[in-house]
mmCIF file of the N, C-alpha and C atoms, coordinates in Angstrom:
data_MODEL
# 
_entry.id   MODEL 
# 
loop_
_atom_site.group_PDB 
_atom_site.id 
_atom_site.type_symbol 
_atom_site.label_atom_id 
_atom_site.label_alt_id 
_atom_site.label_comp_id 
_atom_site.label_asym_id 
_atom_site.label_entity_id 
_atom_site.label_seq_id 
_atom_site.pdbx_PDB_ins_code 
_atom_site.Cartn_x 
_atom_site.Cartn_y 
_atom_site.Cartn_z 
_atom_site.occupancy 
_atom_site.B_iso_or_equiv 
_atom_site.pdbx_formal_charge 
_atom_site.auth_seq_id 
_atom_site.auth_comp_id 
_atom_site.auth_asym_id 
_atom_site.auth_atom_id 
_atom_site.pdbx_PDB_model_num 
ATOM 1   N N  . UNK A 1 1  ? 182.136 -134.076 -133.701 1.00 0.00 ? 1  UNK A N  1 
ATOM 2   C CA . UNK A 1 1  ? 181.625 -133.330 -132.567 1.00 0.00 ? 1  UNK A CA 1 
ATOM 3   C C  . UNK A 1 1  ? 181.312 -134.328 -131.449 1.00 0.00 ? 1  UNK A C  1 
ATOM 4   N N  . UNK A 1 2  ? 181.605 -133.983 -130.145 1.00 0.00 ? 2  UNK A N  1 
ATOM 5   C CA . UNK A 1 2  ? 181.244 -134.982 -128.965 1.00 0.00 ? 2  UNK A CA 1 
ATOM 6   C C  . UNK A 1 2  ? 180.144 -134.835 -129.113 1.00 0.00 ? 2  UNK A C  1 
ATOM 7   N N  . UNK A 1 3  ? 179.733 -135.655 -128.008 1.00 0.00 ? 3  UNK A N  1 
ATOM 8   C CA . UNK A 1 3  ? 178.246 -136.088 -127.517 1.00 0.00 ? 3  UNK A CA 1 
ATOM 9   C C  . UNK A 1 3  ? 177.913 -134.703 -126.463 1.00 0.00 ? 3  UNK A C  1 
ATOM 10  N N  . UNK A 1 4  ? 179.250 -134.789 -125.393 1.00 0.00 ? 4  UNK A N  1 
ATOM 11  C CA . UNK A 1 4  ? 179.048 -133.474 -124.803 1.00 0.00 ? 4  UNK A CA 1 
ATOM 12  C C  . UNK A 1 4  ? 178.988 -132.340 -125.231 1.00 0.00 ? 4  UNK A C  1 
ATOM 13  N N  . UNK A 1 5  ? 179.232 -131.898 -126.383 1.00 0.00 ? 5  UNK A N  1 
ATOM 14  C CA . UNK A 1 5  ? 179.511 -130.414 -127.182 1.00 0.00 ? 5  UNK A CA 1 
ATOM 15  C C  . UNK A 1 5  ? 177.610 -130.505 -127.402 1.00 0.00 ? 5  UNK A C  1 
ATOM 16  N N  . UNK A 1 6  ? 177.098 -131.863 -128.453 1.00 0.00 ? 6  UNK A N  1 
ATOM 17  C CA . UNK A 1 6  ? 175.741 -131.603 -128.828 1.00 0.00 ? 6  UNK A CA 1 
ATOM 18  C C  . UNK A 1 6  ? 174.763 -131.366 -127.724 1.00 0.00 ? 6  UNK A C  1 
ATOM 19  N N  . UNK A 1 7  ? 175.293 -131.855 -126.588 1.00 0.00 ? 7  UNK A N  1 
ATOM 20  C CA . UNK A 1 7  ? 174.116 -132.124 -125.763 1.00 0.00 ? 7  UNK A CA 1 
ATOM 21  C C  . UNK A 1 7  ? 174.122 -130.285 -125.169 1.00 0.00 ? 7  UNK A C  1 
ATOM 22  N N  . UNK A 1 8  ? 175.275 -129.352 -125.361 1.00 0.00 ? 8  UNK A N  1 
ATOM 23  C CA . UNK A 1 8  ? 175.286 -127.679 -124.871 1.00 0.00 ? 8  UNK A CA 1 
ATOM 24  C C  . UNK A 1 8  ? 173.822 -127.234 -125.710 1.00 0.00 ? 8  UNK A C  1 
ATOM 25  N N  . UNK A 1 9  ? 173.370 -127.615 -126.579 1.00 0.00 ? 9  UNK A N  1 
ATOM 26  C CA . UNK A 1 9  ? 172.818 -127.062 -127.695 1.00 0.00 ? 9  UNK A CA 1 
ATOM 27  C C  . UNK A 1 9  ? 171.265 -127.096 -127.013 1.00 0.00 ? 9  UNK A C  1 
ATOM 28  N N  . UNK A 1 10 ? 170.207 -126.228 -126.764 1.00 0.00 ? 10 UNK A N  1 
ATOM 29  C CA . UNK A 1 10 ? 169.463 -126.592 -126.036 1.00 0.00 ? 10 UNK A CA 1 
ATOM 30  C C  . UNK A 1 10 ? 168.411 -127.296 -127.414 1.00 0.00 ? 10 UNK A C  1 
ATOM 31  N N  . UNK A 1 11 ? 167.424 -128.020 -126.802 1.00 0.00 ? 11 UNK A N  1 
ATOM 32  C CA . UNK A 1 11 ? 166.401 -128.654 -127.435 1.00 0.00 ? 11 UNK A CA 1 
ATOM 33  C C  . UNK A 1 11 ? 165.241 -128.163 -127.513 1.00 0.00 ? 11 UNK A C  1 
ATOM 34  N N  . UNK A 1 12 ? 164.814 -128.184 -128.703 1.00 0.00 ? 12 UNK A N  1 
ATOM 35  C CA . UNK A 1 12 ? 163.665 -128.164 -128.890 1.00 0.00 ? 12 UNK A CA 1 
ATOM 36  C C  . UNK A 1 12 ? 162.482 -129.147 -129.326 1.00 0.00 ? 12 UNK A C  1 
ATOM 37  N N  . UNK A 1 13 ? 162.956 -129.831 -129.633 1.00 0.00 ? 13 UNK A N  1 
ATOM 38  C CA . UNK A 1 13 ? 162.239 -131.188 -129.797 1.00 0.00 ? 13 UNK A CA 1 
ATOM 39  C C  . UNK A 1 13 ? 162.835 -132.557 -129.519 1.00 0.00 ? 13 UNK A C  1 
ATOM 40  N N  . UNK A 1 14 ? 161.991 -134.038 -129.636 1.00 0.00 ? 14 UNK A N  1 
ATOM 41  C CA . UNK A 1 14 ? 162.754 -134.991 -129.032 1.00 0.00 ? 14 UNK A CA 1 
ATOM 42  C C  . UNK A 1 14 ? 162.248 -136.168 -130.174 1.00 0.00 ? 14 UNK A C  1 
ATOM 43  N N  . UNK A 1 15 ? 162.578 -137.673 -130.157 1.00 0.00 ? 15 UNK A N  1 
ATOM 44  C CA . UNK A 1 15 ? 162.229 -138.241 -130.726 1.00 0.00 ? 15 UNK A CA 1 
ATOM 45  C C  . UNK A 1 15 ? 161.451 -138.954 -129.787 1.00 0.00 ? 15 UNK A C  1 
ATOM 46  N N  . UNK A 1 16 ? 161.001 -139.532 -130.222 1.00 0.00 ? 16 UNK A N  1 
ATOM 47  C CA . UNK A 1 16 ? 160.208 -140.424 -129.460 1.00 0.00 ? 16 UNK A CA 1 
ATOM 48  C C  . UNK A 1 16 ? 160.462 -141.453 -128.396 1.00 0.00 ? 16 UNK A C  1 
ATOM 49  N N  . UNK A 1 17 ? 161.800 -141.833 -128.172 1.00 0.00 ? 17 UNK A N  1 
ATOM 50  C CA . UNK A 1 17 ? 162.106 -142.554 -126.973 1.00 0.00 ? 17 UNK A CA 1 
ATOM 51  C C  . UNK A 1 17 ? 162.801 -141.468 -125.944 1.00 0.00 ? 17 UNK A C  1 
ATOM 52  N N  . UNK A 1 18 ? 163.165 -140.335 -126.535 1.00 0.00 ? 18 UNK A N  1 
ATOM 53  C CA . UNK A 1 18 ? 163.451 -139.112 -125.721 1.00 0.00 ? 18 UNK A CA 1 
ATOM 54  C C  . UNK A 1 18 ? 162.183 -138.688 -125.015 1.00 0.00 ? 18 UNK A C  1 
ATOM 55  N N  . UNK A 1 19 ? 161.074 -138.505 -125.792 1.00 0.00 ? 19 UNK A N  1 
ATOM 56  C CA . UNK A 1 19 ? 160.010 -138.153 -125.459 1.00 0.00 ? 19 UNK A CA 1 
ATOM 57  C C  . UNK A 1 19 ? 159.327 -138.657 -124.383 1.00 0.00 ? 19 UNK A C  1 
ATOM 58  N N  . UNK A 1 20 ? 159.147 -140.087 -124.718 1.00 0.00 ? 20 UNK A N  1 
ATOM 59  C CA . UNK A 1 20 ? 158.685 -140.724 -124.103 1.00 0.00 ? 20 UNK A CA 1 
ATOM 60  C C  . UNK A 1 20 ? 159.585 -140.884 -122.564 1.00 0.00 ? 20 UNK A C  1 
ATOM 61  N N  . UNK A 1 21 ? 161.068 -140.953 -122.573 1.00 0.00 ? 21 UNK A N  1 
ATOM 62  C CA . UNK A 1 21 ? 161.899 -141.068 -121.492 1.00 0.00 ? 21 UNK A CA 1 
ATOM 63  C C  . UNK A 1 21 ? 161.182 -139.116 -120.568 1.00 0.00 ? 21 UNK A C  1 
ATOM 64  N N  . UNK A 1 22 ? 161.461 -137.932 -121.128 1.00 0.00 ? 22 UNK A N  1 
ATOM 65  C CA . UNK A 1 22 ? 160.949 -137.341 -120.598 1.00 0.00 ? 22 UNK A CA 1 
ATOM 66  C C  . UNK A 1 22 ? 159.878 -137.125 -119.472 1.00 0.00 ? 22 UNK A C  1 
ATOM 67  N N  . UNK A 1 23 ? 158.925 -137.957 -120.249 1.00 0.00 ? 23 UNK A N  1 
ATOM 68  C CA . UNK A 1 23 ? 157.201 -137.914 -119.311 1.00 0.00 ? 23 UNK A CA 1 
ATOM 69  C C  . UNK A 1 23 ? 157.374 -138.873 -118.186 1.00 0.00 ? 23 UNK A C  1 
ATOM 70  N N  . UNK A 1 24 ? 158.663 -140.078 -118.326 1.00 0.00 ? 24 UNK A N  1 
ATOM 71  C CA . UNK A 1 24 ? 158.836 -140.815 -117.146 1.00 0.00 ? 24 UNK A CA 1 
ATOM 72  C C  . UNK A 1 24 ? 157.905 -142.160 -117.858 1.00 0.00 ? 24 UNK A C  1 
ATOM 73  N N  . UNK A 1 25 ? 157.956 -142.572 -118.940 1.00 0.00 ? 25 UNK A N  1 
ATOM 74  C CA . UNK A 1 25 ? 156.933 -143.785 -119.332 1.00 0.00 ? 25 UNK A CA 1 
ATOM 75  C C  . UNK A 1 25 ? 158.122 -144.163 -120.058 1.00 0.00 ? 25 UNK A C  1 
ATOM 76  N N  . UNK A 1 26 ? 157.220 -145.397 -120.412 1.00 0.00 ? 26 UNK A N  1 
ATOM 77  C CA . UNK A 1 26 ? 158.007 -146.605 -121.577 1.00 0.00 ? 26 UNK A CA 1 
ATOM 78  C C  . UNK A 1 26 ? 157.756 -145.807 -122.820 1.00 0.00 ? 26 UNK A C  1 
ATOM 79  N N  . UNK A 1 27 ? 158.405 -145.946 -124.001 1.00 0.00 ? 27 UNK A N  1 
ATOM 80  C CA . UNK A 1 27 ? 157.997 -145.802 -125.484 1.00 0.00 ? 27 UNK A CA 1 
ATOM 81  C C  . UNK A 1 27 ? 156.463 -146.556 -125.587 1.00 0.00 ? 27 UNK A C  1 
ATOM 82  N N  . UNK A 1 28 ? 156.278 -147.871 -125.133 1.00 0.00 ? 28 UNK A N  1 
ATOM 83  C CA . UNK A 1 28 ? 155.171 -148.855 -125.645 1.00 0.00 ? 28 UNK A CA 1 
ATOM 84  C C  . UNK A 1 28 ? 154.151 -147.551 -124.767 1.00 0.00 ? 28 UNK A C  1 
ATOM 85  N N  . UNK A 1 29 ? 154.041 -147.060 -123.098 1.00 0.00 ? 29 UNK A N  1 
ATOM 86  C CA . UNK A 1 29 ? 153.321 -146.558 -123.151 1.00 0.00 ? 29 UNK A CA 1 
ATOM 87  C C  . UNK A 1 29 ? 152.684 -145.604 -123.970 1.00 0.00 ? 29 UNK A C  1 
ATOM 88  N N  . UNK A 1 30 ? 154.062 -144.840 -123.871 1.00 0.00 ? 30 UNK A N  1 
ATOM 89  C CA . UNK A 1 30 ? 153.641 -143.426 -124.928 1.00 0.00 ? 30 UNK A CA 1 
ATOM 90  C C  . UNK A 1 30 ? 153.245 -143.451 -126.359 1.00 0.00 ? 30 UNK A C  1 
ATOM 91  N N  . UNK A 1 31 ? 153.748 -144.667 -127.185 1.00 0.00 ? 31 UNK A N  1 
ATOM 92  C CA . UNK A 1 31 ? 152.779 -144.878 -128.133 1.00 0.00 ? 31 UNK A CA 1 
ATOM 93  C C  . UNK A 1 31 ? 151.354 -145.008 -128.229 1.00 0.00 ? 31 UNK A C  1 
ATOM 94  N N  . UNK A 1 32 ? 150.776 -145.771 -127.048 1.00 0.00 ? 32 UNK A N  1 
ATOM 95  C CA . UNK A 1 32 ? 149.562 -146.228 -127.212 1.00 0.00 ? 32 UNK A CA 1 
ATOM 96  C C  . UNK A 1 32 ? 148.474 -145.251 -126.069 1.00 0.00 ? 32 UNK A C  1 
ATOM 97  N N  . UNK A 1 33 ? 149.105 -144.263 -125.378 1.00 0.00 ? 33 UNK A N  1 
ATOM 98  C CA . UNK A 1 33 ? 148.404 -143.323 -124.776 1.00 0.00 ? 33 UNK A CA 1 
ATOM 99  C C  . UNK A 1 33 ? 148.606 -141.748 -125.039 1.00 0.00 ? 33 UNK A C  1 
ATOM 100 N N  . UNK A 1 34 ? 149.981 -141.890 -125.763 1.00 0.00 ? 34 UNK A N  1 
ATOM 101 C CA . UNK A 1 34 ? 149.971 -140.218 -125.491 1.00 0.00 ? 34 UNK A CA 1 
ATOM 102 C C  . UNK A 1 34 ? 150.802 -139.661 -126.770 1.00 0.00 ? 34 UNK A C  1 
ATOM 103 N N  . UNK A 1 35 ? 151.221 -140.180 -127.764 1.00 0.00 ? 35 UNK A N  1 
ATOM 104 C CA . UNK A 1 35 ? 151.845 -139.422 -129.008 1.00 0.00 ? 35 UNK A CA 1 
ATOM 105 C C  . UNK A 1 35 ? 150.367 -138.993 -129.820 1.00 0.00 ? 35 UNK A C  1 
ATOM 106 N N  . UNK A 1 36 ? 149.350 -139.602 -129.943 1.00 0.00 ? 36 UNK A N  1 
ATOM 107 C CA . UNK A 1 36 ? 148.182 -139.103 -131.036 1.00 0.00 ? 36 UNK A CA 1 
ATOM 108 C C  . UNK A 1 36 ? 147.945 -137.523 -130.442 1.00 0.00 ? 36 UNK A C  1 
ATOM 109 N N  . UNK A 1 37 ? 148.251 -137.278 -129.225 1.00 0.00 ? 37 UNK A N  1 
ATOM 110 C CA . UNK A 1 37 ? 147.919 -136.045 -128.449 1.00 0.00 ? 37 UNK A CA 1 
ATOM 111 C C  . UNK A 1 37 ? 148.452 -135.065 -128.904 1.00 0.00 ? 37 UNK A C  1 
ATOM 112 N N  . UNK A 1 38 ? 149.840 -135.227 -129.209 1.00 0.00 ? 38 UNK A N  1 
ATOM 113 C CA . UNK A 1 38 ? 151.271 -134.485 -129.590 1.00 0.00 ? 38 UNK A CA 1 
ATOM 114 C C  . UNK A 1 38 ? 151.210 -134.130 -130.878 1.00 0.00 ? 38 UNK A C  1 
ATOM 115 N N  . UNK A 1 39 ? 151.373 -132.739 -131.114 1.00 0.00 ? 39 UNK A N  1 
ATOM 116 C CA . UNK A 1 39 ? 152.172 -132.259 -132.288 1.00 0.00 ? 39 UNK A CA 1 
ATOM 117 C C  . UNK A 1 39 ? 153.362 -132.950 -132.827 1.00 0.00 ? 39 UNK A C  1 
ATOM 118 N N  . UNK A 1 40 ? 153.575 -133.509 -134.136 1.00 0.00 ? 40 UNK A N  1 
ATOM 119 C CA . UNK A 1 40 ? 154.791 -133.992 -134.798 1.00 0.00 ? 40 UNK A CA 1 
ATOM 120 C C  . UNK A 1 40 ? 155.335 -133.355 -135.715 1.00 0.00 ? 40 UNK A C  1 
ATOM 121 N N  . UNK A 1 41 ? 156.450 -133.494 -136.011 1.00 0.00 ? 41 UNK A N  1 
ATOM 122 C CA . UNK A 1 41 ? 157.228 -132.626 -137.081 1.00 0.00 ? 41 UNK A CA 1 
ATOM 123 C C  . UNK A 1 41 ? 157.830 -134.178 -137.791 1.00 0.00 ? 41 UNK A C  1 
ATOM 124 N N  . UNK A 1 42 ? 157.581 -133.647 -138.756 1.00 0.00 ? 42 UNK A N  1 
ATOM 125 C CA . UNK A 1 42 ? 158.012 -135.280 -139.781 1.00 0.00 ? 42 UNK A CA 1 
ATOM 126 C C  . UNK A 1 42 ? 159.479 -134.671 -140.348 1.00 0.00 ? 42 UNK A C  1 
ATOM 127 N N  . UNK A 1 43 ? 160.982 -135.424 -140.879 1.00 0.00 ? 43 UNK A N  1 
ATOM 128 C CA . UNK A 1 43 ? 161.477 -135.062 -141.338 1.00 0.00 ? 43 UNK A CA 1 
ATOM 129 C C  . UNK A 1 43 ? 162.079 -135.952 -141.803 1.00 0.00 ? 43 UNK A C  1 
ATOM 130 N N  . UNK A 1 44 ? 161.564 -136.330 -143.549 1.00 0.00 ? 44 UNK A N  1 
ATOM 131 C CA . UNK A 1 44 ? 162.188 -137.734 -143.709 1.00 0.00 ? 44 UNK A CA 1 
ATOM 132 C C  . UNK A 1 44 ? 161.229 -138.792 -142.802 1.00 0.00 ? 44 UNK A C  1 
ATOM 133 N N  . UNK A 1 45 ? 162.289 -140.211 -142.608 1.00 0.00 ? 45 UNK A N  1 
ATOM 134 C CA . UNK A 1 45 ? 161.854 -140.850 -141.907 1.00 0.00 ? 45 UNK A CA 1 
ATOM 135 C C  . UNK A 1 45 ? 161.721 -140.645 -140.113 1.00 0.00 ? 45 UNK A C  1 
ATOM 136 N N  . UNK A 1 46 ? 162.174 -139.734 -139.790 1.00 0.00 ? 46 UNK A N  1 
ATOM 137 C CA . UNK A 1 46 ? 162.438 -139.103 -138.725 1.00 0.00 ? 46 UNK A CA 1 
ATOM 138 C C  . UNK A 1 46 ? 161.301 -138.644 -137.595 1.00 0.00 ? 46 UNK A C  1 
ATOM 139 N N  . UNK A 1 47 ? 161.140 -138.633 -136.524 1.00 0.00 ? 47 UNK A N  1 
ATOM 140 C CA . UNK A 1 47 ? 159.462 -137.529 -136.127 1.00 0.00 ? 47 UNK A CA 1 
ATOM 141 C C  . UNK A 1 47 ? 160.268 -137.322 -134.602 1.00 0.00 ? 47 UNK A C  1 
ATOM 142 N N  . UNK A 1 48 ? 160.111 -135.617 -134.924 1.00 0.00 ? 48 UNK A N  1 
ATOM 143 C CA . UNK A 1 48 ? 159.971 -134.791 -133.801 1.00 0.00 ? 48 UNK A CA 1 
ATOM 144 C C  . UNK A 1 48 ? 158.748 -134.802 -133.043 1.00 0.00 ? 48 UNK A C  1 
ATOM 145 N N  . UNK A 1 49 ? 159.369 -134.536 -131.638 1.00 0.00 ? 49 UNK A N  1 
ATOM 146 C CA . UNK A 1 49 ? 158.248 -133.791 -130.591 1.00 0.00 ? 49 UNK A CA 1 
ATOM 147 C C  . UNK A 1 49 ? 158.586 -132.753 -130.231 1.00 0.00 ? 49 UNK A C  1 
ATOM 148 N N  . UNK A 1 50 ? 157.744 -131.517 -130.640 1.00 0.00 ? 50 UNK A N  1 
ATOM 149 C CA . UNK A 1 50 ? 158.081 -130.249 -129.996 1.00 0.00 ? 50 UNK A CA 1 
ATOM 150 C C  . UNK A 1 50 ? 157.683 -130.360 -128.662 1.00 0.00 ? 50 UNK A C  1 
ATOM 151 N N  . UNK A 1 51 ? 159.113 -129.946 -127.231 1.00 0.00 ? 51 UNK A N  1 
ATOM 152 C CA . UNK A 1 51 ? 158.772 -129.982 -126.325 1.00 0.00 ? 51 UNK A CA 1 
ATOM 153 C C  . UNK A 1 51 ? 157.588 -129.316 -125.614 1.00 0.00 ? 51 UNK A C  1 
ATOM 154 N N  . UNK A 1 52 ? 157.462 -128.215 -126.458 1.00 0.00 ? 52 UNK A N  1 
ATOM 155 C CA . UNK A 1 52 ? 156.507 -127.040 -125.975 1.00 0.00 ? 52 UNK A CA 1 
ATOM 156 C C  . UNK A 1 52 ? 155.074 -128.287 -126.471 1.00 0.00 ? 52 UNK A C  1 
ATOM 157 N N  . UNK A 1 53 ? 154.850 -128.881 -126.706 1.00 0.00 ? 53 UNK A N  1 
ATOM 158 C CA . UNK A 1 53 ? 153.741 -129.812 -127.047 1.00 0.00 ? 53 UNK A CA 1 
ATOM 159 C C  . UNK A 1 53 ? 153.843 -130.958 -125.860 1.00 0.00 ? 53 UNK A C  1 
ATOM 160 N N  . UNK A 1 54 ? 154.752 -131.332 -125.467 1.00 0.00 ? 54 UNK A N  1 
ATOM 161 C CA . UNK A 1 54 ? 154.980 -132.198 -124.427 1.00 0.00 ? 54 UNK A CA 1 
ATOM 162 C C  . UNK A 1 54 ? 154.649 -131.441 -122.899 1.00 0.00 ? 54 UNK A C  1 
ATOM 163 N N  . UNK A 1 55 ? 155.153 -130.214 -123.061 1.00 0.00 ? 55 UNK A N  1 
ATOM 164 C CA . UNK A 1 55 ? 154.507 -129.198 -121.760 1.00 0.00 ? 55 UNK A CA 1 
ATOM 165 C C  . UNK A 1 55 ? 153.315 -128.931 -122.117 1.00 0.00 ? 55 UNK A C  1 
ATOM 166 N N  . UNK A 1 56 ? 152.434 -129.071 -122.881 1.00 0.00 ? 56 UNK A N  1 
ATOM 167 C CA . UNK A 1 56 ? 150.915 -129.022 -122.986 1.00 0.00 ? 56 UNK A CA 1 
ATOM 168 C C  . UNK A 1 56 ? 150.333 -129.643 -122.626 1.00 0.00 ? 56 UNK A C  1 
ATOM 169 N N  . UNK A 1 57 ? 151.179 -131.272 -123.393 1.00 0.00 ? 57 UNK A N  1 
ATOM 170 C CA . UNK A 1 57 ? 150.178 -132.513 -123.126 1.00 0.00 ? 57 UNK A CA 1 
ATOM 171 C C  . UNK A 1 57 ? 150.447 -132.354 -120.954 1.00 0.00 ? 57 UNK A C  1 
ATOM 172 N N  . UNK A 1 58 ? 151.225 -132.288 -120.813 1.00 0.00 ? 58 UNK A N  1 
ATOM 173 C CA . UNK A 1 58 ? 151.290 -132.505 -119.258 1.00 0.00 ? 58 UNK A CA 1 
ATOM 174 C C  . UNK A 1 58 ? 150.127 -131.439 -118.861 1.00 0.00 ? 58 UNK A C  1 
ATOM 175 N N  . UNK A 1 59 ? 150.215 -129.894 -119.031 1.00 0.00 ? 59 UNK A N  1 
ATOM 176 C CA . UNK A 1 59 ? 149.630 -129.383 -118.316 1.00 0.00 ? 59 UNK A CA 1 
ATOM 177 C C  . UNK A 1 59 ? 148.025 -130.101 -118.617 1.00 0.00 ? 59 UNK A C  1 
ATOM 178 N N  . UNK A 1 60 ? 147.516 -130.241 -120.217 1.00 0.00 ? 60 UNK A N  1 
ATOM 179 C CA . UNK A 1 60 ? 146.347 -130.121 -119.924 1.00 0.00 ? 60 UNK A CA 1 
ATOM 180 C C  . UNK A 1 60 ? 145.883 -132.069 -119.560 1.00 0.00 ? 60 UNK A C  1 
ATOM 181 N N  . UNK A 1 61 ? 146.584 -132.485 -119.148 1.00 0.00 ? 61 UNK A N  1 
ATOM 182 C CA . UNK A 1 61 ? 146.255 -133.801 -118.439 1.00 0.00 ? 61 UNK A CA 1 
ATOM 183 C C  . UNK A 1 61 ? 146.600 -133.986 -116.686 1.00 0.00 ? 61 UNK A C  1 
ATOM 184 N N  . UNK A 1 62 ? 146.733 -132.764 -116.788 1.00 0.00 ? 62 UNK A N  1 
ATOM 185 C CA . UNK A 1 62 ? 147.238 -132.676 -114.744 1.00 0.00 ? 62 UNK A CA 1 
ATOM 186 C C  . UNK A 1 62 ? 145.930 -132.619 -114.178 1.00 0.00 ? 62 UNK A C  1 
ATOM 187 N N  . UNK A 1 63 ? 145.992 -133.481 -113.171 1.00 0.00 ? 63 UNK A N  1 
ATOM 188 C CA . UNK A 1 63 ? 145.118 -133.509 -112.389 1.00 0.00 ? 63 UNK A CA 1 
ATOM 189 C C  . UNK A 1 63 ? 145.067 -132.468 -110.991 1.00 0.00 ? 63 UNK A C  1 
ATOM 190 N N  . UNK A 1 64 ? 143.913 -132.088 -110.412 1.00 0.00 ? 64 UNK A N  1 
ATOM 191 C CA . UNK A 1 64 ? 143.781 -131.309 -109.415 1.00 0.00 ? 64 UNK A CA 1 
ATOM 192 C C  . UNK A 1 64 ? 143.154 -131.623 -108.318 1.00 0.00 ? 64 UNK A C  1 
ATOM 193 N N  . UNK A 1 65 ? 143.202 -132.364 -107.459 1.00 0.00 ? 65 UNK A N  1 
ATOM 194 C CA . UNK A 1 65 ? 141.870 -132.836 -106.074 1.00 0.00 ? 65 UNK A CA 1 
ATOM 195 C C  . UNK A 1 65 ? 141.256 -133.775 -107.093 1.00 0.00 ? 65 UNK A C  1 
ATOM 196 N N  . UNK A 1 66 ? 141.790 -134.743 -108.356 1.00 0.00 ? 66 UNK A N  1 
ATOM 197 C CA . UNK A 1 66 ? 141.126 -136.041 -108.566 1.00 0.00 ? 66 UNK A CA 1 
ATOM 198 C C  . UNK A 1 66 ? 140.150 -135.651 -109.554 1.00 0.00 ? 66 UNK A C  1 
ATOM 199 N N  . UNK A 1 67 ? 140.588 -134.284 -109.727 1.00 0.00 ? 67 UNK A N  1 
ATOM 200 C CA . UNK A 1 67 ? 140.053 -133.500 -111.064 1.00 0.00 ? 67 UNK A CA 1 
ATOM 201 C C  . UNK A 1 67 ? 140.650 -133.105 -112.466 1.00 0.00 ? 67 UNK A C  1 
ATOM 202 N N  . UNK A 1 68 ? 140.710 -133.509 -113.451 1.00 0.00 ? 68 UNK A N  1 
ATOM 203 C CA . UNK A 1 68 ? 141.305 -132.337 -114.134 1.00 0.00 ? 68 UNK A CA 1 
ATOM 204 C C  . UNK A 1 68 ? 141.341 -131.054 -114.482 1.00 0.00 ? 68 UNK A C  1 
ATOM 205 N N  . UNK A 1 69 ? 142.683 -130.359 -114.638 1.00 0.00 ? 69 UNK A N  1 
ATOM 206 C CA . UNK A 1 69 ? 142.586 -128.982 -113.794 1.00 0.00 ? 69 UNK A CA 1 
ATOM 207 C C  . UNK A 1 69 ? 141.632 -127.980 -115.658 1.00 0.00 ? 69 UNK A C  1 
ATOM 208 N N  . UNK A 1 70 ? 141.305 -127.610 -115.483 1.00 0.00 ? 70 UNK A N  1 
ATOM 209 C CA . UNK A 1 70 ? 140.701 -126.803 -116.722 1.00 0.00 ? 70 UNK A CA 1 
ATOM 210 C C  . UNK A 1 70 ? 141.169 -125.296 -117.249 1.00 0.00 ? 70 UNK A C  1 
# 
């Protein structure tokens, strides 16, 4: 199977340098600030991020007027 055929398939989760590429950080960041936050799915040696956990961590860390929004 191509790369282009897998990539039609939509996602639901990412690994961790996906993840981390997502939020716009390094892996080193996102290890040490923001995966303990995240829901994981273990499989094997493997670990998912459910995106819908990655749209959480964003919303509930958005800031508002230098606030976080509640």
């Amino acid at each position: 199977m191509s790369t282009a055929r897998r990539r039609d398939v939509p996602r639901l989760a990412l690994n961790q340098k996906e993840a981390a590429e997502s939020l716009g950080m390094s892996v080193d960041h996102f290890e040490r600030h923001v995966k303990g936050d995240l829901p994981v799915v273990y499989s094997g040696s493997l670990r998912l991020y459910p995106i819908a956990g990655l749209h959480r961590w964003l919303s509930d860390h958005s800031l508002r007027s230098g606030r976080r929004v509640a």
